[in-house]
N, C-alpha and C positions, 0 to 999 in steps of 0.2 A: 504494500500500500504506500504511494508516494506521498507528500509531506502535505500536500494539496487535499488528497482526499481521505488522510487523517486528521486533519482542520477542520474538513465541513461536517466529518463525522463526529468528529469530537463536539463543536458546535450546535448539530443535532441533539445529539444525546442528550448534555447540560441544560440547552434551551428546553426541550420538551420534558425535560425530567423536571425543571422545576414553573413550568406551566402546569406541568399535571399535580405536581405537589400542591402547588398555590389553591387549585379546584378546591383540595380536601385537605387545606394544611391546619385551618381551625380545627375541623375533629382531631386529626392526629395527634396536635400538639395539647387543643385544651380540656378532650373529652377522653382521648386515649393514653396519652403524658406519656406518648414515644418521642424519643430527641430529635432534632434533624439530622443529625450524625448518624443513625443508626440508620435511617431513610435512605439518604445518600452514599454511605456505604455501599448498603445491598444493592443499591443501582448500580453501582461503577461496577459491584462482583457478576452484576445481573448479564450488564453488556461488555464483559471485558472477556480476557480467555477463556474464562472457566466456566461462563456463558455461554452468550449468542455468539461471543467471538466477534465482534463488532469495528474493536477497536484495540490493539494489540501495539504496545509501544515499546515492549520488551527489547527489541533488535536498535531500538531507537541509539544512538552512537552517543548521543549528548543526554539522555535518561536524567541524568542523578544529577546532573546539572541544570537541569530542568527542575526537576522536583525541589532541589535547593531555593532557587529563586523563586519557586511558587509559592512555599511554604514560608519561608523567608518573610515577603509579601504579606500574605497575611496573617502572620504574626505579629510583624512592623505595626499594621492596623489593629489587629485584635487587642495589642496591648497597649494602645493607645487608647482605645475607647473604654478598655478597661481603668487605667488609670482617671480618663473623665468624669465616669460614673460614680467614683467614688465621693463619699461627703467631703464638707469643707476641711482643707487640711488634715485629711485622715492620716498621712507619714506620719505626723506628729504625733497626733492623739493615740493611733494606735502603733507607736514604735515597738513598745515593748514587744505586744503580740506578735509579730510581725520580724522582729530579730532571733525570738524563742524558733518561731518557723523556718525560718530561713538561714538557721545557724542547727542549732541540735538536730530537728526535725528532719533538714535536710541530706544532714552529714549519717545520719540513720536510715534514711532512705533509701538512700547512694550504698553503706555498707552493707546494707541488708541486700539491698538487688544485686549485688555484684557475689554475693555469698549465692544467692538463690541458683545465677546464671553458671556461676563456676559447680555447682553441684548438678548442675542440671543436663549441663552440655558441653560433651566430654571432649576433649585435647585444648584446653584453654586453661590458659595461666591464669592466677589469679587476679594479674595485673589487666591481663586482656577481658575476663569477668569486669571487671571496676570498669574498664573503657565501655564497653556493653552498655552497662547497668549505668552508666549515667546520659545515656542516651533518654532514659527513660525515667529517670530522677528526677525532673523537673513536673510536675502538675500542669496540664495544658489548656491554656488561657481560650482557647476555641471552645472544647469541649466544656470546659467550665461554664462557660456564658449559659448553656442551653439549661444548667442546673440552676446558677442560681439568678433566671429567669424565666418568665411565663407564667398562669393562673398558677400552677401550682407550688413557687418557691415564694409567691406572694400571701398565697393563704396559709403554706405548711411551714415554709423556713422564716425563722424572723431573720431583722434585717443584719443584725451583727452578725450571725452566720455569713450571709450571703456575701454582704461586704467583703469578711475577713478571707472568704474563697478566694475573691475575686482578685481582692490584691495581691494575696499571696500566690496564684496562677501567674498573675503580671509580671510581678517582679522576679519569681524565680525561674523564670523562664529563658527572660535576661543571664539569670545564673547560674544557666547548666554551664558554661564555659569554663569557670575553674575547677570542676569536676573531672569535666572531658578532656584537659591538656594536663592537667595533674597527672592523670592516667597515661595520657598519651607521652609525656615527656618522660616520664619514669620507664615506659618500654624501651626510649627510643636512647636513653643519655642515661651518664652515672647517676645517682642520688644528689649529690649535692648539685652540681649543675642541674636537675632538672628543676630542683627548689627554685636554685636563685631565679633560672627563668623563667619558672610559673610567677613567681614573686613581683618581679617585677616588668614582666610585659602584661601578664594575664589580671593576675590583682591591682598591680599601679594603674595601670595605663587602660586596659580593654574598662575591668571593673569600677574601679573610683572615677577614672577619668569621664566617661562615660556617665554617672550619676550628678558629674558638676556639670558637664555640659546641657543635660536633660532641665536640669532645676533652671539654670540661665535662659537655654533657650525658650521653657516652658513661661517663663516668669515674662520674659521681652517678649514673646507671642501674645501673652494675657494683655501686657499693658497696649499695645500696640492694636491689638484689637479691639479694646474701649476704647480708645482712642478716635479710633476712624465709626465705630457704631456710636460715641457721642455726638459726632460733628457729619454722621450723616454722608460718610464717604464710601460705605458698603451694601451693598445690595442684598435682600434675605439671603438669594440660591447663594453667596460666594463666602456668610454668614455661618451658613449651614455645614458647608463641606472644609468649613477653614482645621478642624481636628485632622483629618484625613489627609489632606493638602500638608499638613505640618509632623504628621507622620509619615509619608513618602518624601519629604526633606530629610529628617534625620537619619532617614533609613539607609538613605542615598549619602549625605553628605559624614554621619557619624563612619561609615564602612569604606567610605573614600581613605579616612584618614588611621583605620588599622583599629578602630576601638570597638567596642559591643553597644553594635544600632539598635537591639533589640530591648537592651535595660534601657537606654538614653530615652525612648520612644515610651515606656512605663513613667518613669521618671518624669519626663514631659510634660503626660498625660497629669499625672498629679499635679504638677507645676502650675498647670494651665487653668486648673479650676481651683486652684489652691482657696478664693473666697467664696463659690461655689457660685461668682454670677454665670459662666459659660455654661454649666451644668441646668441650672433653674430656667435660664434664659431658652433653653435648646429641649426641655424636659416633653415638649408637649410635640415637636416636629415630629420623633422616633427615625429619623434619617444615621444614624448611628446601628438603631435594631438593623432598618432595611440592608446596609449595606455589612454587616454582620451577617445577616442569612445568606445572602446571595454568595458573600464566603466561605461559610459554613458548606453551603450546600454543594459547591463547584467544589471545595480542598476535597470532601471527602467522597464525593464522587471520585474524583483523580486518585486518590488514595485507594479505592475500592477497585478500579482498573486496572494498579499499577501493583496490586497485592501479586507478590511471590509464587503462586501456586507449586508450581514446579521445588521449589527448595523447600517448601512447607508441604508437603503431602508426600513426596518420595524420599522419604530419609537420605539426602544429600549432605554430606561431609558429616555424619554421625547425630544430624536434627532430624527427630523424628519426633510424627504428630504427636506423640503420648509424653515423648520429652517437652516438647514445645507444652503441653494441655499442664503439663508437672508444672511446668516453671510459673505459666499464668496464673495456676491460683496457689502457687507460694508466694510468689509477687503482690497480686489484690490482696493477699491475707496478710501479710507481712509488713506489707514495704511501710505503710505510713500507718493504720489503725493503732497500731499495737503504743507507738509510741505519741498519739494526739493524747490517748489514753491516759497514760502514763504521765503527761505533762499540762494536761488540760489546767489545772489550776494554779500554774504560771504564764498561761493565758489567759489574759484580762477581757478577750475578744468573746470568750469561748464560755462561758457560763455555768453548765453545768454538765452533766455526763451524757446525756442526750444529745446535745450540740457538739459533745465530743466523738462521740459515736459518728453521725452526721459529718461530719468535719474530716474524723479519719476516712470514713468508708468513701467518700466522693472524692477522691486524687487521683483523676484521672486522667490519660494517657492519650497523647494525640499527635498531631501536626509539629509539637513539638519536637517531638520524639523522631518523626520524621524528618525533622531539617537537623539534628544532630546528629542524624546516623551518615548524613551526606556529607557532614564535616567531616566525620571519624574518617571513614574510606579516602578520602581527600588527602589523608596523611599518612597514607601507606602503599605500598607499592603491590599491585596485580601478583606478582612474584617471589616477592619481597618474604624476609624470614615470617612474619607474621602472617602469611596469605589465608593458612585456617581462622583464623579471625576476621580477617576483610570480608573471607567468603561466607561465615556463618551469623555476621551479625543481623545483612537484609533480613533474612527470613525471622531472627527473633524478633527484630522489632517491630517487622508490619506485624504480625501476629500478637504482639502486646498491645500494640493500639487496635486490632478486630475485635481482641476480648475484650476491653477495656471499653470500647465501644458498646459491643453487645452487654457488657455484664451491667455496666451504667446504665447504659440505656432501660435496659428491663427492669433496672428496680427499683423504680418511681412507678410504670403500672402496675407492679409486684404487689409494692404497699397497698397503690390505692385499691385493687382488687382484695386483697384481703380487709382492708377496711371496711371497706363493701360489704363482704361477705357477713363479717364479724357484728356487723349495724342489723344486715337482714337477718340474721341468725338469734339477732338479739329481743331485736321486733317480736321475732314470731314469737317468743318463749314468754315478753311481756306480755303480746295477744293472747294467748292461750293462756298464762296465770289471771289475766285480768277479768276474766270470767266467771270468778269467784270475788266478789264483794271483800271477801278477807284478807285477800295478798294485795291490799293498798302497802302494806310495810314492809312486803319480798318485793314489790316492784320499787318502790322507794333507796331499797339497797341498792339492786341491783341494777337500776341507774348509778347509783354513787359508785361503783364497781366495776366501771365498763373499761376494758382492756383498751389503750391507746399508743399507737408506735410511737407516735413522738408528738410532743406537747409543745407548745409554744411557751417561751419561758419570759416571763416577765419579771423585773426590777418589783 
C-alpha cells in the first residue's frame, strides 16, 4: 500500500470512526461509563492487522518515529490543558501532596515495575527491567482525563481526588525522563559517570531547567493575554485556542533547545491560570474537552493499529501471552495501590482510605508509555549488545497500555453495575418486608445499612 493510499485510508477510518462514535457517544460515555480509550482502541485492533487488515503500517520504514511525534503531540497538549484545569495556584496549595507523589510514590513505582518485568521476562538484566519498567512509571495524562471527567467522576469522585489525579498525570509525565536515562546511562557507562550525567544534563538542565522556563513562560502568557483581552485586541476564536497555541510553542521551542517540553508545557499550564481568570473565563466554551476527545480518540485509535500482534501472541524472543497476562496484573496490583495505601495520610490531597483506594487503583497506562518506549529504542542499536531488550520491550508495553486500557476502562461500569444490582436487590427485599405493617424498624435498618463502594467524603 503506497503512502497515498495509506493516508486516505487512515483518514477514513478516524473520520468515520469518530462520526459514528459522536451518533452514540452520550450513551457510551454517560449511561454506559465506557472510556473513549477503550472505544478507540478496539477500532484501531478492529481495522488494523489482526482485523479487516485495512490498514497495516508495520513495514512503515519511519514507524517509531512517527509514533514519537504523534504521541509527543499530544501529550504537549494533554498536559497543558491538564495543568489549566486545575484550581487557583494549586502547585502551591497542594505541594506537599504532590512531592509525596512524585518522589516516594514514584520511585516505588518505577522499582516495583522493573522487579515485576525482570521476573516476568526472561534474558533481561535487571538494569534492562528498570529501563522497561519506567517506560510505564509514569501515570498517563490522556487516559486520566477520561477518569477524572464526565457524569460520572462528577457525581462519584469528589473534587480533591480528581484534581490530585490530574496533576499528578501532568507532571509526572514530564518525569519519566530521569527514570528512563538513569537506566539507560547505567547500561550504557560506568556508575559514576552515569550519575554525574544523569545529574547534570537530565536533573539540571532537561528537569529544573524546564520547570523555570514553564512558570516564566506560563506567567508572561497570562499577563500578556489580559492585557490584549482588557484593551480589546483579541478576538473570542484566537481567545479560545490561545492554551493550545502556547502548548505547540513550548513543545517546539523547549525541545529545540535539548530540555523536557513535556514538564515545561504542565508547568505552563499551571502558570497560566495561576489566578484562575483563564480557567473561569474559558469554563463554559468546553473547546479544551473538544479538542481532548478528538485526541483521545485519533492517539488511541493509532495505538490500537499499530499494536504488536505478531510479538504479543507468538512467543517471540521468550514473551509469551501468559508471560505478558503475568506481568499485567503484577503491574495493576502492585505498581502504585499498595503504596497510595500505605502513605495516604501524608497526603493532604487524599483524605481518607476510600480516596486512597481510588487514587491507587486509577494509575493508569497510556500514550505515555508509548512515546517513552520510542525514546528507549532511540538509544540502542538494532545489533547492539542489548538487542534482546530493544526487541522485547515493543510488545511489553503496547500490551500494558491494552490492559490498562481495558482493565480501567471496565471498572467504572463494573461498579456502576453492581451498584445497580445491589439498589435492585435491595428494593425488592424492602418490597416484600414492607408488606407487613411490623418491619417499619427492619426496613428502617436496613436502609441505614446499605452497602456502598465509595462514599463521597466531606470536610
Amino acid at each position: 500500500m503506497d503512502i497515498d493510499t495509506s493516508v486516505s485510508m487512515c483518514a477514513t477510518i478516524l473520520g468515520g470512526f469518530i462520526v459514528l462514535y459522536g451518533l452514540c457517544s452520550l450513551v457510551i460515555k454517560e449511561r454506559l461509563y465506557i472510556s473513549e480509550a477503550f472505544v478507540a482502541i478496539a477500532c484501531g485492533i478492529l481495522f488494523g492487522p489482526i482485523g479487516f487488515n485495512l490498514l497495516n503500517i508495520d513495514g512503515w520504514v519511519l514507524k517509531e518515529e512517527l509514533t514519537r511525534q504523534f504521541t509527543r503531540i499530544v501529550i504537549a497538549i494533554q498536559v497543558m490543558a491538564a495543568g489549566v484545569a486545575l484550581p487557583k495556584a494549586y502547585l502551591r496549595t497542594e505541594l506537599s501532596s504532590l512531592l509525596i507523589l512524585l518522589m516516594p510514590v514514584m520511585i516505588w513505582m518505577w522499582l516495583v515495575s522493573g522487579l515485576c518485568v525482570w521476573l516476568f521476562i526472561p534474558g533481561l538484566t535487571f538494569l534492562e527491567s528498570l529501563m522497561i519498567a519506567s517506560c510505564f512509571t509514569p501515570t498517563d495524562p490522556v487516559l486520566a482525563n477520561s477518569i477524572v471527567q464526565g457524569h460520572f467522576a462528577e457525581k462519584h469522585v469528589p473534587p480533591n481526588v480528581r484534581n490530585i489525579i490530574s496533576a499528578e498525570s501532568g507532571a509526572n509525565d514530564g518525569l519519566g525522563y530521569p527514570f528512563l536515562f538513569l537506566a539507560i546511562y547505567l547500561i550504557k557507562m560506568p556508575t559514576a559517570a552515569a550519575v554525574t550525567k544523569w545529574m547534570t544534563v537530565v536533573v539540571l538542565y532537561q528537569i529544573c531547567f524546564s520547570v523555570v522556563i514553564g512558570f516564566i513562560v506560563g506567567y508572561v502568557a497570562r499577563k500578556l493575554l489580559r492585557y490584549a483581552e482588557e484593551r480589546k485586541l483579541i478576538d473570542n476564536e484566537s481567545f479560545l485556542v490561545f492554551a493550545v497555541a502556547l502548548s505547540l510553542f513550548l513543545m517546539g521551542s523547549v525541545a529545540l533547545i535539548g530540555s523536557d517540553d513535556l514538564l515545561a508545557c504542565f508547568i505552563a499550564g499551571n502558570s497560566f491560570t495561576w489566578d484562575d481568570w483563564f480557567r473561569t473565563e474559558t469554563r463554559d466554551s468546553r473547546l479544551m474537552e473538544v479538542v481532548d476527545m478528538l485526541l483521545n480518540l485519533s492517539i488511541f485509535v493509532y495505538i490500537g493499529i499499530t499494536m504488536p500482534w505478531s510479538s504479543i501472541l507468538y512467543s517471540m524472543d521468550g514473551v509469551t501471552p501468559w508471560r505478558l497476562l503475568g506481568l499485567a496484573a503484577a503491574v495493576l496490583l502492585f505498581r502504585r495501590l499498595p503504596i497510595i495505601v500505605a502513605l495516604f495520610r501524608w497526603i493532604p490531597a487524599i483524605r481518607n482510605w476510600r480516596e486512597a483506594l481510588f487514587t491507587g487503583w486509577f494509575g493508569p497506562i497510556g500514550v505515555g508509555a508509548i512515546f517513552y518506549y520510542t525514546v528507549a529504542v532511540d538509544n540502542f542499536d538494532i545489533d547492539g549488545p542489548h538487542e534482546h531488550a530493544r526487541q522485547v520491550i515493543e510488545p511489553i508495553i503496547y500490551f500494558m497500555v491494552l490492559s490498562s486500557v481495558v482493565i480501567h476502562g471496565i471498572t467504572i461500569p463494573l461498579f456502576h453495575l453492581s451498584t445497580y444490582a445491589t439498589r435492585t436487590l435491595t428494593r425488592s427485599s424492602i418490597s416484600s418486608n414492607c408488606s407487613d405493617s411490623n418491619q417499619k424498624g427492619f426496613v428502617t435498618t436496613l436502609y441505614g445499612s446499605l452497602p456502598i463502594a465509595y462514599i463521597r467524603s466531606r470536610d
